[in-house]
C-alpha positions as CSV (number, residue, x, y, z in Angstrom):
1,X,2.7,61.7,-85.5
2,X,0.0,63.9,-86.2
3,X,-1.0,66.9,-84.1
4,X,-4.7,67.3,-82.7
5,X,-6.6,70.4,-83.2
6,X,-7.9,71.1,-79.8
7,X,-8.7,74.5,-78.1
8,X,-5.7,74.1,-76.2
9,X,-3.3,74.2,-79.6
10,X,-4.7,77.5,-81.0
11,X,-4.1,75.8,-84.0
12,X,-5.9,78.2,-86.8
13,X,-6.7,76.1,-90.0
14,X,-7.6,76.7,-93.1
15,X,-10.8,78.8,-93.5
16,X,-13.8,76.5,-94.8
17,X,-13.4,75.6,-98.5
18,X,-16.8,74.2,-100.0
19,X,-18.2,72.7,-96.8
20,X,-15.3,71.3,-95.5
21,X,-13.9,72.3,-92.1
22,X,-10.4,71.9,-89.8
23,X,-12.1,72.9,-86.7
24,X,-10.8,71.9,-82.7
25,X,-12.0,68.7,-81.9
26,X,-14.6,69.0,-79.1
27,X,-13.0,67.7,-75.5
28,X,-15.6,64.6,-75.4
29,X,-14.5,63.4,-78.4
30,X,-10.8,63.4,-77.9
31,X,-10.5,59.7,-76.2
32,X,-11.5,58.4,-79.1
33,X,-9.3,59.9,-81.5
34,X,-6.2,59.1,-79.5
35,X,-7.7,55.8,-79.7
36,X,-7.7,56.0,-83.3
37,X,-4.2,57.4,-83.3
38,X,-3.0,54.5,-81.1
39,X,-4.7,51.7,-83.8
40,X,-2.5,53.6,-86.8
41,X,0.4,53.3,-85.1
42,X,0.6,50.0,-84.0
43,X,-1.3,48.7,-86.8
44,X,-1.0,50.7,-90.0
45,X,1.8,52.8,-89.8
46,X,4.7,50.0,-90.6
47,X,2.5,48.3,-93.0
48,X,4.0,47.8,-96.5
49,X,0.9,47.6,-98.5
50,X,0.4,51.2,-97.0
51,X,3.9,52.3,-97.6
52,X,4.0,51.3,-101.0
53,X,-0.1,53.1,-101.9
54,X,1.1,56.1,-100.4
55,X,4.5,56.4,-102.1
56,X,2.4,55.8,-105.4
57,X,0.7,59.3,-104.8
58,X,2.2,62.6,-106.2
59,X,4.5,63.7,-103.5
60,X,6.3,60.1,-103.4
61,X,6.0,59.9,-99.1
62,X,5.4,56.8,-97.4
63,X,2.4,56.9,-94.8
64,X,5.2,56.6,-91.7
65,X,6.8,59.9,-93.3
66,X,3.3,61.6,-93.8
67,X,2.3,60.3,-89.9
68,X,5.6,61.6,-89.1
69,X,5.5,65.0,-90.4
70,X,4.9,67.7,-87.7
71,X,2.8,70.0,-90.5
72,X,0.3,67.5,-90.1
73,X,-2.7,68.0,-88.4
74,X,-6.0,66.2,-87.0
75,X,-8.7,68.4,-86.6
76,X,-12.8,68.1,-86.5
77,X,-15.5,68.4,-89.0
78,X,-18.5,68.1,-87.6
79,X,-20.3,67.8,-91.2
80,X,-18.8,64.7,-92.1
């Protein structure tokens, strides 16, 4: 599963790259994402028709092995 960018992690993303940021997510705002993270997991994350669009992308990965991946990281964008 993902990691979430929070204070706590010192996590340092990338630097912003034309508009887009990977910033901490603010502390109000993390109930709902671990909401969000619990909806991918028992909703999305075995789901075949996902599986299959994701392995049809470049790298060949399956959205479990992308969720899966500890490089992976959620973080805040408060432009979007």
């Amino acid at each position: 599963m993902p990691l979430i960018n929070t204070v706590q992690s010192h996590h340092a993303g990338p630097h912003a790259v034309a508009g887009w940021q990977w910033l901490p997510f603010p502390q109000n705002d993390l109930h709902a994402v671990n909401r969000a993270i619990h909806i991918i997991n028992a909703r999305i994350k075995g789901s075949n028709t996902c599986a299959a669009a994701f392995r049809a992308l470049p790298r060949g990965r399956s959205f479990a092995q992308v969720w899966g991946d500890p490089a992976v990281w959620i973080s805040y964008d408060p432009g979007v």
